[in-house]
C-alpha positions in Angstrom: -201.4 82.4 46.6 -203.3 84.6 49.1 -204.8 81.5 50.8 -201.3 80.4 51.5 -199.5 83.5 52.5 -202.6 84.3 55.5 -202.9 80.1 56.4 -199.1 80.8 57.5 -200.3 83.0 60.3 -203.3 82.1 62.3 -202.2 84.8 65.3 -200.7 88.1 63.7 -202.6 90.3 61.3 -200.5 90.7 58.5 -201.4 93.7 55.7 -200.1 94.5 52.2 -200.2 96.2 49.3 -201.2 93.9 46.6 -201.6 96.4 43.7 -200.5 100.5 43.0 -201.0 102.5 40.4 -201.5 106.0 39.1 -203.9 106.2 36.4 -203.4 110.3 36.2 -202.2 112.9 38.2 -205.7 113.4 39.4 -206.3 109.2 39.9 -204.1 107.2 42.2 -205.7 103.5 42.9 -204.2 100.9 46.1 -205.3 97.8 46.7 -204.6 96.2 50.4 -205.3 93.2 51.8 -205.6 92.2 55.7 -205.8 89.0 57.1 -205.6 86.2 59.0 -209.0 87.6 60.4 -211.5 85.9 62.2 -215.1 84.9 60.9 -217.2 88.7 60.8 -214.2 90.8 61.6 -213.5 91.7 58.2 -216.5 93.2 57.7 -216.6 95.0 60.9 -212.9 96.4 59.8 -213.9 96.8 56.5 -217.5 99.1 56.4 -215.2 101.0 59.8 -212.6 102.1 57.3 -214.8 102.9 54.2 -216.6 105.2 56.1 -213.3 106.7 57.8 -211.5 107.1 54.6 -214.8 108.7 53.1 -215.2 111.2 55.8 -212.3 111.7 58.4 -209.4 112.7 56.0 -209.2 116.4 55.9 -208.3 118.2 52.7 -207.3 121.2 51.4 -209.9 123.3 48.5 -210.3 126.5 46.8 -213.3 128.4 49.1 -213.6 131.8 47.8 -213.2 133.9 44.8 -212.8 137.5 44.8 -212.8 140.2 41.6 -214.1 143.9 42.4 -215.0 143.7 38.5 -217.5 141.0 38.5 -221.0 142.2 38.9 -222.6 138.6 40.1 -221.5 135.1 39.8 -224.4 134.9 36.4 -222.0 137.7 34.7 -220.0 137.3 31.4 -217.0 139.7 31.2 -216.0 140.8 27.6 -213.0 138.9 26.3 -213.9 135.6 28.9 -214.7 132.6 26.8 -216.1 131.6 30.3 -218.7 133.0 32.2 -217.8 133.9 35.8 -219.7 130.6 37.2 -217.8 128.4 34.5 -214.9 129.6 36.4 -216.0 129.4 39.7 -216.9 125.5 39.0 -213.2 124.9 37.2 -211.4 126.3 40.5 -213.2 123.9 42.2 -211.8 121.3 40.5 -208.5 122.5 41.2 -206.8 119.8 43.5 -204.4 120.9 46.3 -202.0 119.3 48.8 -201.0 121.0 52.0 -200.6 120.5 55.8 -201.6 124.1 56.3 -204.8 124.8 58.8 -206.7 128.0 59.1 -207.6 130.2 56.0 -204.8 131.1 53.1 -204.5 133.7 50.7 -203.8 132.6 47.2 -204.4 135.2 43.7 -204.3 135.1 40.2 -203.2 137.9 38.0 -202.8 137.1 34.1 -203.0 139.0 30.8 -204.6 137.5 28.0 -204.6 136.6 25.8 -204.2 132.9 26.5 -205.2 130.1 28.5 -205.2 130.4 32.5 -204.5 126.7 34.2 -203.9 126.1 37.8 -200.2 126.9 37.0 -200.8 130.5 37.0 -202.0 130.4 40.7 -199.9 132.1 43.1 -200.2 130.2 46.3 -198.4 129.9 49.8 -195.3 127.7 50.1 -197.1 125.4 51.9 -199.7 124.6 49.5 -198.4 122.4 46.7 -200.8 122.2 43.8 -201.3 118.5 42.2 -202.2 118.9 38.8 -200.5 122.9 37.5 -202.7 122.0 33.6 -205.7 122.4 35.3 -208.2 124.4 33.1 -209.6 127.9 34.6 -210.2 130.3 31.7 -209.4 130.9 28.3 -208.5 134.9 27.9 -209.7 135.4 24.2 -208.6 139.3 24.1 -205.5 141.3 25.6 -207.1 141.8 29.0 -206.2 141.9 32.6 -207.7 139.2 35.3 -207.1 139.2 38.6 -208.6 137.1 41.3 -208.0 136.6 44.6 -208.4 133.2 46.3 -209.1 131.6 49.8 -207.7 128.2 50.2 -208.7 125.9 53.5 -208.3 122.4 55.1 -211.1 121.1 56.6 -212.9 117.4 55.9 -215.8 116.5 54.3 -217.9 119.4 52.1 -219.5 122.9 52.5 -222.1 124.2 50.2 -222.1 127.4 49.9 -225.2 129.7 50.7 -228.0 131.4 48.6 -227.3 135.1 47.6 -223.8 134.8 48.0 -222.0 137.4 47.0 -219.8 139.8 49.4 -219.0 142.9 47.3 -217.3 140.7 44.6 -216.4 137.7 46.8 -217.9 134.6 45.9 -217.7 131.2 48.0 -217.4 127.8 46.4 -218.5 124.3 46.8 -215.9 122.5 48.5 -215.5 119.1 48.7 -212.6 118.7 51.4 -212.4 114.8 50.7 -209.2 113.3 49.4 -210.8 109.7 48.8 -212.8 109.7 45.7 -213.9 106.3 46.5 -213.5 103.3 48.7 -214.6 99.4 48.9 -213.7 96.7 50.9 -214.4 92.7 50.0 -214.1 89.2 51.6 -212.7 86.0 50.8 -213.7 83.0 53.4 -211.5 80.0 53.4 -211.3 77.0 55.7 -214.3 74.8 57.3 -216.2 74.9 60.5 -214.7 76.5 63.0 -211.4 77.2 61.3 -213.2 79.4 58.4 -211.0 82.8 58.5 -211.2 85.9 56.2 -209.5 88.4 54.2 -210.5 92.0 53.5 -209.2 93.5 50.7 -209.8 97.5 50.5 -209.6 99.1 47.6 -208.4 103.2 47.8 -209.1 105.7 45.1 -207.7 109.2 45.5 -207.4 112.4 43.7 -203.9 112.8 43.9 -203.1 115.1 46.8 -202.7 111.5 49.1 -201.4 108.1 47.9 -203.7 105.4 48.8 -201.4 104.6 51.2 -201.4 108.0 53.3 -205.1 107.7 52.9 -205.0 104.2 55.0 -202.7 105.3 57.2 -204.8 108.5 58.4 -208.1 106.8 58.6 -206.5 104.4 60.5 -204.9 106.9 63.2 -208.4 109.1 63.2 -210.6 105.8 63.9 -207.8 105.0 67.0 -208.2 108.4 67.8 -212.0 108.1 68.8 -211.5 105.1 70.3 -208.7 106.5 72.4 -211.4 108.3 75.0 -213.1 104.1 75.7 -209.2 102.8 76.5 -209.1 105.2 78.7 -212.2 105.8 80.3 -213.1 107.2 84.0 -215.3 104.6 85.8 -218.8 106.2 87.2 -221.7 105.4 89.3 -224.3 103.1 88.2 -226.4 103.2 90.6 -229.8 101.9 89.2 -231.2 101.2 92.8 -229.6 101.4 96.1 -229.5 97.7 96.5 -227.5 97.0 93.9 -223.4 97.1 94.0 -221.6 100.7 92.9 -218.3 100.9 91.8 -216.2 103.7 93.3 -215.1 106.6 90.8 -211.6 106.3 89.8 -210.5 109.7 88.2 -208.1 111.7 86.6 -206.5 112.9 89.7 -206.2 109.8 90.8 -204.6 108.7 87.9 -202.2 111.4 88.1 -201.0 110.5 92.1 -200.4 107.1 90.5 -198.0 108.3 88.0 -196.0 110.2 90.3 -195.9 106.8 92.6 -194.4 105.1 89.7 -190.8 105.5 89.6 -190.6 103.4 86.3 -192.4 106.0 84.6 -193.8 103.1 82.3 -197.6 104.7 81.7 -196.4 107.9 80.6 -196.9 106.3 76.8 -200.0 105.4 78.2 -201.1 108.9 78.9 -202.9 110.3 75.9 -202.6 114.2 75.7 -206.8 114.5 75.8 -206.6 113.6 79.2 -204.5 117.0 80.2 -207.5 119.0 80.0 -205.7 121.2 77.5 -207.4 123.8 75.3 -208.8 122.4 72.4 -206.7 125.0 70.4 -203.7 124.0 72.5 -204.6 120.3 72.2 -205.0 121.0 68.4 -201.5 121.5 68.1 -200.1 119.0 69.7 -202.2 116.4 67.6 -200.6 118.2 64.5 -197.1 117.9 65.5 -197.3 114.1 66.2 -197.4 114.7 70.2 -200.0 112.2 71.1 -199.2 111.2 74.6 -197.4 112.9 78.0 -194.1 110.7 76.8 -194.1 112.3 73.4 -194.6 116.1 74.9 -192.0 115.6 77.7 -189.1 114.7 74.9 -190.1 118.6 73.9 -188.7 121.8 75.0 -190.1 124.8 75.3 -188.2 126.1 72.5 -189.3 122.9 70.5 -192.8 123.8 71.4 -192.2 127.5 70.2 -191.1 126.7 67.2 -194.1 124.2 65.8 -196.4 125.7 63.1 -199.1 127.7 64.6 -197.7 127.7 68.3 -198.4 130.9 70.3 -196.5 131.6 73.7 -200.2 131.2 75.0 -200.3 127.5 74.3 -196.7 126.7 75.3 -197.9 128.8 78.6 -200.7 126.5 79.4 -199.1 123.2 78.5 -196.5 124.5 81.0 -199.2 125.4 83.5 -201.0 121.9 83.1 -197.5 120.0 83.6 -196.7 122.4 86.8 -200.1 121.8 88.2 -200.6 117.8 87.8 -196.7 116.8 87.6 -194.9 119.5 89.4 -192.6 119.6 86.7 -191.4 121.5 83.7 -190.7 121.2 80.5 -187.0 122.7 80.0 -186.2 125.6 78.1 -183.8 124.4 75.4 -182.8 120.4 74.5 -179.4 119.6 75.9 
C-alpha cells in the first residue's frame, strides 16, 4: 500500500504519519514516512534528521537544588526514606515543558509525613510539568522540607562538576534532550534507473513534545544552518593571479538592490541573520517566529515591545539597523 501511494508521485515529496501512539505520559512514539525520493537521498535525509532530532531540540530540566539544611549531597536527613543524592537523581527525572529561556526559580515546601511527587513543585506559569506522579521523596516523619529549584532550557546535556556544592546548592545532570530516541529505515522499489526510496523515521519522546513537534523543530533548525549557504556573499579565490576572480557581491550591495526593487518581492528572501543584529537581539526575533525582513516589517514597535524577553534596547537597535540600511521605520502602533 505504501508502494502505491509514493509510485503516484514521482515529482512532489509527500510525508505522513503512518503510526501515533502514547505508551505513557513519559513515552510518546510517531512513525513518518517520506517519499517519492530518489536512489541515496533517503539516507542522506534520514542520518541528517536522526542526528538533528538527537541534538538540536532544546529542552527544559531541573539544574539546581538548594536546602541550607543539607550538609553534602552524600547526607541522610532524619525522617528522609531517601538520601539527599536519591533525590537529587529523582528530580532529574522530572520532565518539563516550557518555551521559557534564561534561568527560573521553582521550590518545594511540604510537611510530612507523606510522599513528595512532582505535583508538589511550585513552578512558573510558563513551565508546565508533564508527568505531576513523579516520585521525589517519601517524608516518613512529621517534618518540614523545603527546596528551592533552578529550571533551564538549553539542548543537549551538562554534567555537573566535582566538589559541587555552593553553600547548600547542588547542580544536577541535565539531559536537555526531548528525543529519547530516533531511527530512520529504507524501502527500495522499482528497477534500474527508476529504483526510488522511502524513509520512514521513527520518533520517541519523553512527553514534553509529540513526535510530531519534534520533526517539525529539527526540521526548521537543520534549514536554519543551511540558511547562511542560500545566502552566501561571494569572495575572492584568487589561487594565482592568472587565474579568473570573481568580484565580491556584498551585503550593501544587496541592500541598494532592494531599495531599487519597487515590487519589494525579496523582502521574504531576506533572512534576519543578515541585519547584523545582536545575537541577543537576533535571539529574539528567532523566538517570536520573525525569520525574515518581511516577517519583522508586519511588526510594530509596540508588537516588538510586547514579545517575551524584549528590552527597549533590542527594539532600539532593530530600529537603528532598519534606519541605517532601509531608511525606514518600523511604526509605532498597528493601524
Amino acid at each position: 500500500m505504501v508502494r502505491e501511494e509514493a509510485a503516484k508521485s514521482t515529482r512532489t515529496l509527500q510525508w505522513k504519519c503512518v503510526e501515533s501512539r502514547v505508551d505513557s505520559k513519559r513515552l510518546y512514539y510517531g512513525r513518518f514516512i517520506l517519499s517519492p525520493l530518489m536512489k541515496g537521498q533517503a539516507d542522506t535525509i534520514g542520518i541528517a534528521m536522526r542526528r538533528a532530532l538527537l541534538g538540536e531540540i532544546e529542552g527544559t530540566c531541573i539544574t539546581r537544588a538548594k536546602s541550607e539544611k543539607v550538609p553534602h549531597e552524600y547526607s541522610t536527613i532524619v525522617g528522609i526514606e531517601e538520601s539527599v543524592h536519591e533525590i537529587l537523581l529523582n528530580l532529574k527525572e522530572i520532565v518539563l515543558r516550557s518555551n521559557l529561556y534564561g534561568i527560573r526559580d521553582a521550590s518545594i515546601c511540604v510537611r510530612g509525613p507523606r510522599y513528595v511527587t512532582a505535583q508538589d513543585i511550585i513552578s512558573p506559569p510558563s513551565v508546565k510539568i508533564v508527568d505531576t506522579t513523579q516520585y521525589i521523596a517519601n517524608l516518613t516523619e512529621p517534618i518540614d522540607l523545603c527546596i528551592g529549584l533552578q529550571i533551564k532550557r538549553d539542548r543537549g546535556s551538562r554534567m555537573k562538576p566535582i566538589n559541587n556544592s555552593q553553600d547548600g546548592s547542588y547542580p544536577i545532570d541535565a539531559v536537555f534532550m526531548p528525543v529519547r530516541n530516533a531511527n530512520h529505515s529504507i524501502h527500495s522499489y522499482g528497477n534500474g534507473n527508476e529504483k526510488q526510496e522511502i524513509l520512514f523515521l521513527e520518533i520517541w519522546t519523553n512527553g514534553s513534545l509529540t513526535p510530531k513537534e519534534a520533526l517539525y523543530e529539527a526540521s526548521r533548525n537543520l534549514i536554519d544552518l543551511f540558511i547562511p549557504f542560500l545566502h552566501a556573499e561571494e569572495e575572492d579565490f584568487e589561487e594565482n593571479k592568472n587565474k579568473f576572480t570573481l568580484p565580491p557581491f556584498t551585503f550593501q550591495d544587496r541592500l541598494t538592490n532592494l531599495k531599487k526593487n519597487k515590487k519589494g518581492i525579496p523582502l521574504k528572501y531576506l533572512f534576519i541573520d543578515q541585519l547584523e543584529l545582536p545575537t541577543r537581539t537576533y535571539n529574539c526575533l528567532k523566538r517570536s517566529n520573525i525569520h525574515t525582513l518581511s516577517d519583522l516589517l508586519s511588526k510594530s514597535q509596540e508588537d516588538l515591545r510586547k514579545m517575551e524577553y524584549f528590552r527597549i534596547e533590542d527594539v532600539k537597535h532593530i530600529l537603528d539597523t532598519l534606519q541605517k540600511h532601509f531608511v525606514i521605520d518600523l511604526p509605532k502602533k498597528k493601524f
